[in-house]
TORKOLBA-721450 format. One record per residue (C-alpha): x, y, z; residue in one letter. Coordinates in pm, whole numbers, plus 50000, padded with zeros to 5 digits. Layout:
<recs>
[rec [X; Y; Z]; 'A']
...
</recs>
This chain:
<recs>
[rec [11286; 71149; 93485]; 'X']
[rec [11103; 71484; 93358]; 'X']
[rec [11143; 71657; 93709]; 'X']
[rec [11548; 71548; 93724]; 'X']
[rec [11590; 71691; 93349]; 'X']
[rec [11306; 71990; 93459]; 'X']
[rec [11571; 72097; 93757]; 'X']
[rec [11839; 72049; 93504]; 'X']
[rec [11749; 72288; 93322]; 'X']
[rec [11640; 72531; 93565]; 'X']
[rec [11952; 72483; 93742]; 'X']
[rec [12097; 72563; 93419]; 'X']
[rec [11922; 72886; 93342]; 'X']
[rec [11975; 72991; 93687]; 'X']
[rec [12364; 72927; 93658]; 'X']
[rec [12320; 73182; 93327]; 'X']
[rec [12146; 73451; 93468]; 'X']
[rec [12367; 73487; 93755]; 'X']
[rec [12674; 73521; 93521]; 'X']
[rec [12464; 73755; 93303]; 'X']
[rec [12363; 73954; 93622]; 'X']
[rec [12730; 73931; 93736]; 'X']
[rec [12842; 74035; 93391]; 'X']
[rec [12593; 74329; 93373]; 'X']
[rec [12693; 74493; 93738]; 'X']
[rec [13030; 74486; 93593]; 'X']
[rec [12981; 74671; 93322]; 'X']
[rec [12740; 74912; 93477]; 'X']
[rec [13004; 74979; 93769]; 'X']
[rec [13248; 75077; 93492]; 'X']
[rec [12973; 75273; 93297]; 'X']
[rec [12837; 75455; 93549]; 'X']
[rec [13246; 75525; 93754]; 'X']
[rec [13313; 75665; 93382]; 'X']
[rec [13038; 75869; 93329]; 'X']
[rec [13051; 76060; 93652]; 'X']
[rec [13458; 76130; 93569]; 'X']
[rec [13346; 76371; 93275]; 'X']
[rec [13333; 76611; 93570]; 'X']
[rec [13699; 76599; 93595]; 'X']
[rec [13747; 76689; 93240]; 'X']
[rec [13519; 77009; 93309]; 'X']
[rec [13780; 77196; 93508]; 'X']
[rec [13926; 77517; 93524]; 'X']
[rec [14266; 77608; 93580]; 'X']
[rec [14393; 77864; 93833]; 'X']
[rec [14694; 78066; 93854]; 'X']
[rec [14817; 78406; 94034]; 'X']
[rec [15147; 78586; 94077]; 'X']
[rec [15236; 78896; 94378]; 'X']
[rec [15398; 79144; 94181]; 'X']
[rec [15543; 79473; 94404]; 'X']
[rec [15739; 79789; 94307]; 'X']
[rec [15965; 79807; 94623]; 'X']
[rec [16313; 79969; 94685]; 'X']
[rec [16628; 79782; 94640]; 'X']
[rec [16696; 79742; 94978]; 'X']
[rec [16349; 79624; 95057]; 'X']
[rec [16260; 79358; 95368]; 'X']
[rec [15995; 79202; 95126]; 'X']
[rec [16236; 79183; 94829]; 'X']
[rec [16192; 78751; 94906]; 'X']
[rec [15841; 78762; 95060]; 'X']
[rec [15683; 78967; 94807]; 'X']
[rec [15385; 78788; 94936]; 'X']
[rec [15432; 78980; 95296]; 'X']
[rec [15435; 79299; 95132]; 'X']
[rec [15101; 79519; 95190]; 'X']
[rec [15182; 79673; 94866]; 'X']
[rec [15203; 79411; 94627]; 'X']
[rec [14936; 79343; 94329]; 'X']
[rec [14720; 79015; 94328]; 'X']
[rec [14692; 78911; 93954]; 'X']
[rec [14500; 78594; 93984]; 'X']
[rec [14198; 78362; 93865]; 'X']
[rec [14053; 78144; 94128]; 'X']
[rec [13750; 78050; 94246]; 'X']
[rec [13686; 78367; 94476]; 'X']
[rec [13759; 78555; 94175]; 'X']
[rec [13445; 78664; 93955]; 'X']
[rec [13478; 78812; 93555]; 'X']
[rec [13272; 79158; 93720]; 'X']
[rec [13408; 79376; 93978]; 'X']
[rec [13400; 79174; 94361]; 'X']
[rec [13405; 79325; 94725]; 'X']
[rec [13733; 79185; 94795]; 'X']
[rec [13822; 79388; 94458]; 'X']
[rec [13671; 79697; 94538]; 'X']
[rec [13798; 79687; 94891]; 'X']
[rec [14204; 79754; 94715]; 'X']
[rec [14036; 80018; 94453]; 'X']
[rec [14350; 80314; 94491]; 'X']
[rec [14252; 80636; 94666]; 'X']
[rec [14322; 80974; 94529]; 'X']
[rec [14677; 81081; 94457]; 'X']
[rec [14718; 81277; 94755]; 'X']
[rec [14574; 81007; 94988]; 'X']
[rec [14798; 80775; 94826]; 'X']
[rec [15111; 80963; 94885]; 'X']
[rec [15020; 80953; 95271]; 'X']
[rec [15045; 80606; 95246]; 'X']
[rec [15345; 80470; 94977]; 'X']
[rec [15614; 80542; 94787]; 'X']
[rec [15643; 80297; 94498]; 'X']
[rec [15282; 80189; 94350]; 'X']
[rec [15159; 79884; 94152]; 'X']
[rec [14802; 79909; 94018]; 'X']
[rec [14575; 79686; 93769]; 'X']
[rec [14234; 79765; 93630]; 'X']
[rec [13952; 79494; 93525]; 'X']
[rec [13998; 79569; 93121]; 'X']
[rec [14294; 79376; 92925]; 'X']
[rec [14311; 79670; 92661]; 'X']
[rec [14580; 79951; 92749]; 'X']
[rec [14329; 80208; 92591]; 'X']
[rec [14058; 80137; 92849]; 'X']
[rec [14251; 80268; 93083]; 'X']
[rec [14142; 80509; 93354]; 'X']
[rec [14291; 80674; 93625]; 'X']
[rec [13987; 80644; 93857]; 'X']
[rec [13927; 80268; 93778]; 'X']
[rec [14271; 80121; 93913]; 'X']
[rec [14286; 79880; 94168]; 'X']
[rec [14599; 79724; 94329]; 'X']
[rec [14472; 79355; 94256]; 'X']
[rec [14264; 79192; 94001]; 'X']
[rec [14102; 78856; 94043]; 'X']
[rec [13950; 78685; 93798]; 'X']
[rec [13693; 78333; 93754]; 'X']
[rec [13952; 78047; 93643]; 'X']
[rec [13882; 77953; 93277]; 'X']
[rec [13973; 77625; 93061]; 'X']
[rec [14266; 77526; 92933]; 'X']
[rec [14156; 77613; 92562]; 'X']
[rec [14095; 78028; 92674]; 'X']
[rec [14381; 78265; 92812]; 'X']
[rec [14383; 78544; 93011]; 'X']
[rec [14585; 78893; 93018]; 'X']
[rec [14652; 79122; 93275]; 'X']
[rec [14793; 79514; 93281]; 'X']
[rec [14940; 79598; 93538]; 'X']
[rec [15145; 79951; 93619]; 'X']
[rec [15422; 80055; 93792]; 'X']
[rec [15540; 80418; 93860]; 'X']
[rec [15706; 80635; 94163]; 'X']
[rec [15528; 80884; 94369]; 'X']
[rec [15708; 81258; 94392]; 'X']
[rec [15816; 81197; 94783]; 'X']
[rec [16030; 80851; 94668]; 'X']
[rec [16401; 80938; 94724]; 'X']
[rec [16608; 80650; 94548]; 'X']
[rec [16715; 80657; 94172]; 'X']
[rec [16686; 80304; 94142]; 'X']
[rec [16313; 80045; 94213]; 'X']
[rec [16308; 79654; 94189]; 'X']
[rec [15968; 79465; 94008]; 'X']
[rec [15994; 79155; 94201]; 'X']
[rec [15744; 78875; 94166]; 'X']
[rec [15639; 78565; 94301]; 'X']
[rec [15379; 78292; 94253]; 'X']
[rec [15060; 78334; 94496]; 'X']
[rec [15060; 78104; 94805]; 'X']
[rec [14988; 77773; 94744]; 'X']
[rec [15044; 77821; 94354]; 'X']
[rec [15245; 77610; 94165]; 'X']
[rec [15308; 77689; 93805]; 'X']
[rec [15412; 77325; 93719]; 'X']
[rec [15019; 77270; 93812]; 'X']
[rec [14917; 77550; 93527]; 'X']
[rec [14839; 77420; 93184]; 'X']
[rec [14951; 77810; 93047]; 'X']
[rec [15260; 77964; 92907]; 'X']
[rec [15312; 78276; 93148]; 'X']
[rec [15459; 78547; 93043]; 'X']
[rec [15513; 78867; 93232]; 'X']
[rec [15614; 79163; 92950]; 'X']
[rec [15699; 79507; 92994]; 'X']
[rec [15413; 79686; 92709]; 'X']
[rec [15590; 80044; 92749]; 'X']
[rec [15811; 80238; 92920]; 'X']
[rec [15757; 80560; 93036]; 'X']
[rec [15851; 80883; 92790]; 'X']
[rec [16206; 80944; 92822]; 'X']
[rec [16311; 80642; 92998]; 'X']
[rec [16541; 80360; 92844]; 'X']
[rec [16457; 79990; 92905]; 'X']
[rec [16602; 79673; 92743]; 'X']
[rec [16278; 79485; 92564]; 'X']
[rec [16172; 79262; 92881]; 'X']
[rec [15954; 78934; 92841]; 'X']
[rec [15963; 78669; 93169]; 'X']
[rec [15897; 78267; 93145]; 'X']
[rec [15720; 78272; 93489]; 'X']
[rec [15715; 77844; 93412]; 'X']
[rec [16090; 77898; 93458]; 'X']
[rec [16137; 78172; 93692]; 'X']
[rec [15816; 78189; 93894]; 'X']
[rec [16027; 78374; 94133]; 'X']
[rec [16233; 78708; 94079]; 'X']
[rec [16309; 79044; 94021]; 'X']
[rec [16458; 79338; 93828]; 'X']
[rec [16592; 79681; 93880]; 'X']
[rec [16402; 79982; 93703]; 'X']
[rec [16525; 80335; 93578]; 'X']
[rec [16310; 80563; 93859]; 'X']
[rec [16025; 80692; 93690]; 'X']
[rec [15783; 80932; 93927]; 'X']
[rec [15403; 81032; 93870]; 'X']
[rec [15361; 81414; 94021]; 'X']
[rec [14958; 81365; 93962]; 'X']
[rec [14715; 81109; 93926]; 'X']
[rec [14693; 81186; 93549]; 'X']
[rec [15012; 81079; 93523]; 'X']
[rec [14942; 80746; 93669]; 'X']
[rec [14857; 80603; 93324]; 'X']
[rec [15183; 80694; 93129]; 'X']
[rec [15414; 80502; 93414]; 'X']
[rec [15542; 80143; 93348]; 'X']
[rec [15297; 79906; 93180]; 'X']
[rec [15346; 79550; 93201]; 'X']
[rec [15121; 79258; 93070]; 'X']
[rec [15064; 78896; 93246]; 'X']
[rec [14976; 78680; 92964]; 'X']
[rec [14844; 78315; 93006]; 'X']
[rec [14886; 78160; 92665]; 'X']
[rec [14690; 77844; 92607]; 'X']
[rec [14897; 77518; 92538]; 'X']
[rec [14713; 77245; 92536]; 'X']
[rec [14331; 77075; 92586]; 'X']
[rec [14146; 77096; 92908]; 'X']
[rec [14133; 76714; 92823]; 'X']
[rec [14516; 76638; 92807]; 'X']
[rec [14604; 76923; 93076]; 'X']
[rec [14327; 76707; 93326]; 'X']
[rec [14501; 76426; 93236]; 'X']
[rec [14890; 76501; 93256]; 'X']
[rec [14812; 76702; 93625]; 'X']
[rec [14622; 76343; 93742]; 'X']
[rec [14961; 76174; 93671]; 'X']
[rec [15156; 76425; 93911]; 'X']
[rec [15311; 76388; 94232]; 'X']
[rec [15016; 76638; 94469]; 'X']
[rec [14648; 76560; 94592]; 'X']
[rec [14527; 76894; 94750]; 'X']
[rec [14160; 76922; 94600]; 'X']
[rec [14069; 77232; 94861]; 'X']
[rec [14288; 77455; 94838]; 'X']
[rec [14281; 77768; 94630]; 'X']
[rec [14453; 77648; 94350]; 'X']
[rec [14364; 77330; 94407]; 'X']
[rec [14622; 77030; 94264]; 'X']
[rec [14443; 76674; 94167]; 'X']
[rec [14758; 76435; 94120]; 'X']
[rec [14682; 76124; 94243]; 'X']
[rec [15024; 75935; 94205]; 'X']
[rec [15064; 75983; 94583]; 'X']
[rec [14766; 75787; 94658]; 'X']
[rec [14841; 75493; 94406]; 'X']
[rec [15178; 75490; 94561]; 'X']
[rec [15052; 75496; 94912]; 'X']
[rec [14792; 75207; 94790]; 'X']
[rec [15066; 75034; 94609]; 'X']
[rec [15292; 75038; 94947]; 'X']
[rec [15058; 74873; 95152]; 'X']
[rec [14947; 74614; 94901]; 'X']
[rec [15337; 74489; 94872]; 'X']
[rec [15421; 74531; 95221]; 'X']
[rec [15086; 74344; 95340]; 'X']
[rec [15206; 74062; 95047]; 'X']
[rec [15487; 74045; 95144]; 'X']
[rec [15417; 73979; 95537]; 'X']
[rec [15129; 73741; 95429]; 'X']
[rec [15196; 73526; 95175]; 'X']
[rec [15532; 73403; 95372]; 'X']
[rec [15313; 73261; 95657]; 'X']
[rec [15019; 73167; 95464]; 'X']
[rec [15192; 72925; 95217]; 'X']
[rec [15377; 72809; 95544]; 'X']
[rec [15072; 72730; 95758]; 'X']
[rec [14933; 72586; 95399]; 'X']
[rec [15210; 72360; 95374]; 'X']
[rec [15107; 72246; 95743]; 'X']
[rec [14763; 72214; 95694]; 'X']
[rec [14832; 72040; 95407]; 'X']
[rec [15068; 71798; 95458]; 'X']
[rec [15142; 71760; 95811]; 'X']
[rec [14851; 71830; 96033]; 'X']
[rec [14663; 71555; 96162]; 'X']
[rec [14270; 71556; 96037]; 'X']
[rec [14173; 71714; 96387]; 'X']
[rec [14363; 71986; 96339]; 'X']
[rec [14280; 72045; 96010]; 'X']
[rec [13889; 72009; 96084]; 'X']
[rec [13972; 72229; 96428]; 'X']
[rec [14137; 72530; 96189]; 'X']
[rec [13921; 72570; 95913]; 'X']
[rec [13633; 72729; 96113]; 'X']
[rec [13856; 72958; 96237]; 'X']
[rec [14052; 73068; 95955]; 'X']
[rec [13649; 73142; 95824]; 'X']
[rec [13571; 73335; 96157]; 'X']
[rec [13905; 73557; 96075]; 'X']
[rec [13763; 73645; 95731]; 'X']
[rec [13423; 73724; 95834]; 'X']
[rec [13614; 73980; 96096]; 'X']
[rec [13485; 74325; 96000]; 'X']
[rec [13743; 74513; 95856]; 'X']
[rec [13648; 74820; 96135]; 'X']
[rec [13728; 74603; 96361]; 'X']
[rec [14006; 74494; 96281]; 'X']
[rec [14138; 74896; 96211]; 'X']
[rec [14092; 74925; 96595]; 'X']
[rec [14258; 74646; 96686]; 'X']
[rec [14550; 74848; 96485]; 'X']
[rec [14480; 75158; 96615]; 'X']
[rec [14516; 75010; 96998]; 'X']
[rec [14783; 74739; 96963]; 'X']
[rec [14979; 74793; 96656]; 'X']
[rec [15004; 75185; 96644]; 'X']
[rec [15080; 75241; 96991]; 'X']
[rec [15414; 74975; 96993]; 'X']
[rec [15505; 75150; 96645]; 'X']
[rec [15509; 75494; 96827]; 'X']
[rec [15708; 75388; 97133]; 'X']
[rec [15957; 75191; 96885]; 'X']
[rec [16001; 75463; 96625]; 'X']
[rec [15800; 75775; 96778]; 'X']
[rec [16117; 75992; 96967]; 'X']
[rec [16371; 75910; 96669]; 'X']
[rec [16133; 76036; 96357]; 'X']
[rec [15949; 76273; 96574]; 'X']
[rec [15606; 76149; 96506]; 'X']
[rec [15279; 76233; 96656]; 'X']
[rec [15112; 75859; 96647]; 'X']
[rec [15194; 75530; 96543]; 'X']
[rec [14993; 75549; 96263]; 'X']
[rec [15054; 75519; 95898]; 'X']
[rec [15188; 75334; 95605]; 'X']
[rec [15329; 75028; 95819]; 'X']
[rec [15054; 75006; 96072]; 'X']
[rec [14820; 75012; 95799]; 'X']
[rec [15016; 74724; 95618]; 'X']
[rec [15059; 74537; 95916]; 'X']
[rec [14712; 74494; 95998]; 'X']
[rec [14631; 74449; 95613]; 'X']
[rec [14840; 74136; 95639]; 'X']
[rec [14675; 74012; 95884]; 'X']
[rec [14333; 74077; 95723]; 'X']
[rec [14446; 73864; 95401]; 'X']
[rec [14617; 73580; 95606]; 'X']
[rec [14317; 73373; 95637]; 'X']
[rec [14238; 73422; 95196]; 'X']
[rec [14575; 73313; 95145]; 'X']
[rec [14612; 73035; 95359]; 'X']
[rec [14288; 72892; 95238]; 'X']
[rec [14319; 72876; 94872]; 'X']
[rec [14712; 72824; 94902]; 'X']
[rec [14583; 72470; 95097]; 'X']
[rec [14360; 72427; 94853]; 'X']
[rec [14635; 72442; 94585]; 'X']
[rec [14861; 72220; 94748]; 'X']
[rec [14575; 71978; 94823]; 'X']
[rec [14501; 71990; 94439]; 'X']
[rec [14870; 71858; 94358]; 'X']
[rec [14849; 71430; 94270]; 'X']
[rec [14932; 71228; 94579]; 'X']
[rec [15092; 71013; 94296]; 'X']
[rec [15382; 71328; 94317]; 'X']
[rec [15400; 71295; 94654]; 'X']
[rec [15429; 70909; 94658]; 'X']
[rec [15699; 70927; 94390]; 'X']
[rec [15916; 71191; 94571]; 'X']
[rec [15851; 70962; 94901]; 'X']
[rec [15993; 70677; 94718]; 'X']
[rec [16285; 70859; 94518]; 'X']
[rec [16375; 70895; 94941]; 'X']
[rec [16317; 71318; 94988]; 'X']
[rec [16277; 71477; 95275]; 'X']
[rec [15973; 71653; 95363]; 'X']
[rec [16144; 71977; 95310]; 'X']
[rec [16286; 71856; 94948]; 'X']
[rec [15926; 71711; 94868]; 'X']
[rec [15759; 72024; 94990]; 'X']
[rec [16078; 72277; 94747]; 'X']
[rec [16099; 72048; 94453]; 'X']
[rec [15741; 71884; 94397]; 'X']
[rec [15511; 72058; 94582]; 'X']
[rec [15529; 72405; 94570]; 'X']
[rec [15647; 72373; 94161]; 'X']
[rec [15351; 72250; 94144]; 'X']
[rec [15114; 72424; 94274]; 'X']
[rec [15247; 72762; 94171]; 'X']
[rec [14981; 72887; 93994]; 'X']
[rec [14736; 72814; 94213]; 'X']
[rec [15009; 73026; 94498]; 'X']
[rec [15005; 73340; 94233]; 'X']
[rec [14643; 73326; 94223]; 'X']
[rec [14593; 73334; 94548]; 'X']
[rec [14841; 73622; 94566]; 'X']
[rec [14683; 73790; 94286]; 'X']
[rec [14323; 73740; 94473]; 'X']
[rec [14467; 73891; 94775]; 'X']
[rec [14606; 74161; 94635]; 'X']
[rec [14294; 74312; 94431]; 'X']
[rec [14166; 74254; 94813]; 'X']
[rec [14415; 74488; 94996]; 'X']
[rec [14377; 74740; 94712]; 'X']
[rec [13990; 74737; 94708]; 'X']
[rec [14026; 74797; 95121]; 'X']
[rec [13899; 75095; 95263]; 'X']
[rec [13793; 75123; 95603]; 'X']
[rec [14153; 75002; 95746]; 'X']
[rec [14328; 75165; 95592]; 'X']
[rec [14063; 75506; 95668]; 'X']
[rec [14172; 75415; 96050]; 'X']
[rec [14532; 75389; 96045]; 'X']
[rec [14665; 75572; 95748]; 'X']
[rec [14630; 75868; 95925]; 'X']
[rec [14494; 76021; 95595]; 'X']
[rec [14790; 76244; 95484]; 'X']
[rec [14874; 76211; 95125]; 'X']
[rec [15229; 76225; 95048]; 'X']
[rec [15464; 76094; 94844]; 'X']
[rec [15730; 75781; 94960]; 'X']
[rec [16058; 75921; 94958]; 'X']
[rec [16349; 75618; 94916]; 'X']
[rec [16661; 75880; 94863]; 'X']
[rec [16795; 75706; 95185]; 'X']
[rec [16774; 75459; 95451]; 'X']
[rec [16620; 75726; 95701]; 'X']
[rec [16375; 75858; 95429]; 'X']
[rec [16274; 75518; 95350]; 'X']
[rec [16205; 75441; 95713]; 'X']
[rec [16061; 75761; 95805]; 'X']
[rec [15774; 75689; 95457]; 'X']
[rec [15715; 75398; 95621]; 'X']
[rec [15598; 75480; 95939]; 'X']
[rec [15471; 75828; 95891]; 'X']
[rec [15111; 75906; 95813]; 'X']
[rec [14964; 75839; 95432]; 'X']
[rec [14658; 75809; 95279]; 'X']
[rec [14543; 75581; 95006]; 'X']
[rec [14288; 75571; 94682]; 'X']
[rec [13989; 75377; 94840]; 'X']
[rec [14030; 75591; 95172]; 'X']
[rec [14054; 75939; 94992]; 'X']
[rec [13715; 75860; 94777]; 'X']
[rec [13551; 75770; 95144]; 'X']
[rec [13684; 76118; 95321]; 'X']
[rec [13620; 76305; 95098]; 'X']
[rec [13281; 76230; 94902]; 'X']
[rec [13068; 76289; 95205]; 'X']
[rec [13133; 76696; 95153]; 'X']
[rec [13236; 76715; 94786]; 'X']
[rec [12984; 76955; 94562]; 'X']
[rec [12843; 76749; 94334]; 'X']
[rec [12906; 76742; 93987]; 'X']
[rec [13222; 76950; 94057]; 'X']
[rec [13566; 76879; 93944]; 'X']
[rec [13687; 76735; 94278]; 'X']
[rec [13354; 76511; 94262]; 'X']
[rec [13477; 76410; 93890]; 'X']
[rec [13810; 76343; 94034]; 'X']
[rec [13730; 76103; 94299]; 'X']
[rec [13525; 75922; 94066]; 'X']
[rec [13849; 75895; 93821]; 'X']
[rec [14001; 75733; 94129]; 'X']
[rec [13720; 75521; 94155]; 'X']
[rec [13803; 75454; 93781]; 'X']
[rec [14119; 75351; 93847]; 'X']
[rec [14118; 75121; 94169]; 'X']
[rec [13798; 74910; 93990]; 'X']
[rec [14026; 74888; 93640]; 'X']
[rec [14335; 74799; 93898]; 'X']
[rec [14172; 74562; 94129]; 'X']
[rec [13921; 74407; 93804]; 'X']
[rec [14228; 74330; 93597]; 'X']
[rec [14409; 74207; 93933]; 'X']
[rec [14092; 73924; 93978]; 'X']
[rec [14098; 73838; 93644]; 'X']
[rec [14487; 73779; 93600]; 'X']
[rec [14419; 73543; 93940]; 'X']
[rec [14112; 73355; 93794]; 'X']
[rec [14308; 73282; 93524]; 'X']
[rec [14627; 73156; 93680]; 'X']
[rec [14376; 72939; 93926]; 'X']
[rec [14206; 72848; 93615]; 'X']
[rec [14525; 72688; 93435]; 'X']
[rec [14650; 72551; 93793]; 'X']
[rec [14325; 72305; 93766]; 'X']
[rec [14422; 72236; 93374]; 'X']
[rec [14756; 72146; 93471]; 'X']
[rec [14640; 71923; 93760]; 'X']
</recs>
C-alpha cells in the first residue's frame, strides 16, 4: 500500500513541477521578448529635405532631387555630428570657380548659429547623425545669385529626400526665411514641411559679385522642433501602415505584417474548419469502427508533416496552378503569396481541427442522440439541432487552437509568401483579388529573414523582438481563450 500511495505522490509532484516548469518558460519567454524590445525604444529619427535655387523655368522645378545643384539637409545614419568625406567632397570652390560652373547657388555650413558663418566653410549639403525624439536640430542654409544669372526672378523649391517620409518624422519642420538680403523686400516666410513636404516659391533676384558677399544673400533655417517622447514617437510609427527597416530612413510599422498574418489565419480558418467539422461529423457519427481506427493514424502522420515540407509541396503544386489561373490577368511574377500561403496553411491545420472537433462531438451524451433518434430527426437535423449546439465550444476551441497555430507558423509561410510586406488593399473587387494573390510577408516570417543579419542590440534588432512581443501576446491569449472554451465544453458535458 506504501509504494501505491509512494507513486502517488511522486506522480503528484511530478504533475506540479511540470506546470511550474511550464509556467516559468512562459514567463521567461515574455521576460526575456520584452527585455530585448528596449532596443526599439533607443532609436533615432531621420529626416532630410533637397532644397535648390533654380530658375523659373527650370527642368528640375518637380525633381528637385535630379538637380546637381540642390542642398542635402539631412540626419541619417551616414551622417556624422563632425565634418564627413561625403561632406567635404560638396565643400564650394572659390567664387570664380564657382561661376564656371552655376548660376543660382544654395550652400549650408556645419554650425546652426548665423554668426559662425564663414565664407570659406560652406558646403552645398550638410548631413548630420539622427538624434532622439526629445533633441532637435537646425539647419542654415543660403541662397543668392551669381553676377552672370540673367533672369529677375529665382524659385526655392524643396522636396523631401528619397525614401523620406515626413509622416514617419516625430518633428515639427519648419523651413523659415532668417533674413533677406539689404534692400530686398520679402513677405515674413515660415513652411509646415509636415504639410507641404513638397514645393516652391518665387524670390526677388538677389546677386553676390564676390565671395564676401556670399554671407549677406538669403538665409533660411530648417528647424526640427521636438514633439513628443522617443517612447510614444516608437510607438505611434509601430502602429503605421510601412515595414522598411534598411533603408535610409528606415520606417518600422508593422501593421502590414499583422495584416498579412491576420489574412492568412482567416483565410486558412475559413478553408479548414468547413471540412474539418465535416469529416468530424463523419468520423463521428457515421463511419464504421474500421474506418475510424484506419483514419486516425493518418490524420497523426499529417500533423507530424514538417511544415518545410509541406511549403514545397506549395511552392510546386499550389503556386504554379495559382500563376497559370491568375498570372497573365494581374501580371504577376509567381504564384506565390497571400492565397498560396493560406491554402497550404489550411491544409496544415486540417488534421488539429478534425481531431479535437471529433473529439467534441464524441464528448456530446449518446442520451442526445437517442432522444433526437426517437423525437424521429434526420441525421442532418440531429447533426444542426443537437449535435453541433452542443458541442460548440469544444468547435471554437478547436478553432481558437488552430488559429494561435497558423499565427505562430513560420517556415510556410517563409516559402510561399514571397516575403514582400505590403498592405491589403479592399477599395475594389480587382484590388481585393490582386492582395490576395500577390506576394506578402508575415510577423513570424519577417523575425526569421531578417534576424540572421540584423546588428545586434540595434533598433531593427529591438523591433523584431517587439514583433516577437506581439505574435507570443497574440497567439498566448489565442491558447488560452481556446483552453478555456474546451475547458467549459467538458463542464457542460
Amino acid at each position: 500500500m506504501w509504494r501505491i500511495r509512494l507513486f502517488d505522490s511522486l506522480v503528484q509532484a511530478a504533475t506540479w513541477v511540470a506546470g511550474g516548469l511550464l509556467l516559468l518558460t512562459i514567463v521567461a519567454v515574455f521576460y526575456y521578448l520584452f527585455a530585448e524590445s528596449q532596443y526599439a525604444f533607443q532609436r533615432k529619427f531621420p529626416f532630410g529635405f533637397r532644397i535648390a535655387l533654380q530658375p523659373p523655368d527650370s527642368e528640375y522645378r518637380n525633381e528637385v532631387s535630379m538637380d546637381p545643384t540642390a542642398s542635402l539637409l539631412a540626419t541619417h545614419r551616414e551622417g556624422t555630428d563632425a565634418l564627413d568625406d561625403a561632406e567635404d567632397a560638396t565643400r564650394l570652390p572659390s567664387h570664380e570657380e564657382l561661376s564656371q560652373m552655376q548660376a543660382l547657388v544654395t550652400a549650408t555650413a556645419q554650425t546652426d548659429d548665423p554668426r559662425q558663418l564663414r565664407p570659406d566653410a560652406l558646403f552645398r549639403d550638410c548631413m548630420r547623425a539622427p538624434k532622439r525624439a526629445e533633441q532637435g536640430e537646425r539647419f542654415l542654409l543660403l541662397a543668392f545669385a551669381l553676377p552672370h544669372y540673367t533672369g529677375n526672378r529665382m524659385v526655392l523649391a524643396w522636396e523631401p529626400d528619397v525614401s523620406f517620409d515626413p509622416a514617419y518624422c516625430p518633428y515639427e519642420l519648419r523651413l523659415r526665411l532668417v533674413r533677406a538680403p539689404e534692400g530686398v523686400q520679402v513677405k515674413p516666410l515660415e513652411i509646415d514641411l509636415r504639410r507641404q513636404p513638397k514645393g516652391s516659391l518665387e524670390l526677388p533676384v538677389w546677386k553676390a559679385r564676390t565671395q564676401e558677399e556670399w554671407l549677406q544673400g538669403y538665409l533660411f533655417e530648417l528647424e526640427a522642433r521636438p514633439t513628443t517622447t522617443t517612447t510614444l514617437a516608437t510607438i505611434q510609427q509601430f502602429l503605421m501602415p510601412d515595414w522598411a527597416p534598411t533603408i535610409l530612413y528606415a520606417r518600422f510599422g508593422m501593421l502590414p505584417l499583422l495584416l498579412a498574418t491576420l489574412l492568412i489565419t482567416l483565410l486558412a480558418i475559413g478553408l479548414a474548419m468547413p471540412l474539418g467539422i465535416a469529416a468530424a461529423v463523419y468520423l463521428s457519427e457515421q463511419a464504421s469502427p474500421r474506418i475510424r481506427e484506419w483514419f486516425k493514424p493518418i490524420l497523426e502522420i499529417l500533423a507530424s508533416i514538417p511544415t518545410v515540407v509541406l511549403g514545397y509541396f506549395g511552392v510546386m503544386l499550389i503556386a504554379p496552378a495559382l500563376q497559370q489561373m491568375f498570372g497573365e490577368a494581374l501580371q504577376l511574377s509567381s504564384g506565390r503569396g497571400l492565397l498560396a500561403t493560406a491554402l497550404m496553411m489550411a491544409v496544415f491545420i486540417l488534421p488539429t481541427v478534425i481531431s479535437l472537433s471529433e473529439d467534441a462531438l464524441r464528448a456530446v451524451p449518446n442520451s442526445l442522440r437517442e432522444g433526437a433518434e426517437a423525437l424521429g430527426l434526420t441525421l442532418a437535423e440531429r447533426v444542426r439541432l443537437v449535435l453541433l449546439p452542443t458541442a460548440k465550444s469544444g468547435l471554437i476551441a478547436a478553432g481558437l487552437l488552430a488559429i494561435a497555430r497558423v499565427m505562430g507558423e513560420t517556415m510556410i509561410v517563409w516559402i510561399l509568401s514571397d516575403g514582400t510586406p505590403t498592405m491589403p488593399d479592399f477599395s475594389s473587387p480587382a484590388a481585393a483579388l490582386g492582395t490576395l494573390v500577390k506576394p506578402t510577408r508575415g510577423i513570424p516570417d519577417t523575425i526569421a529573414i531578417e534576424m540572421g543579419n540584423v546588428e545586434f542590440e540595434s533598433p531593427h534588432y529591438g523591433h523584431l523582438f517587439l514583433l516577437g512581443l506581439t505574435l507570443f501576446v497574440l497567439t498566448l491569449g489565442i491558447n488560452l481563450l481556446g483552453f478555456a472554451y474546451r475547458k467549459r465544453a467538458q463542464v457542460v458535458l
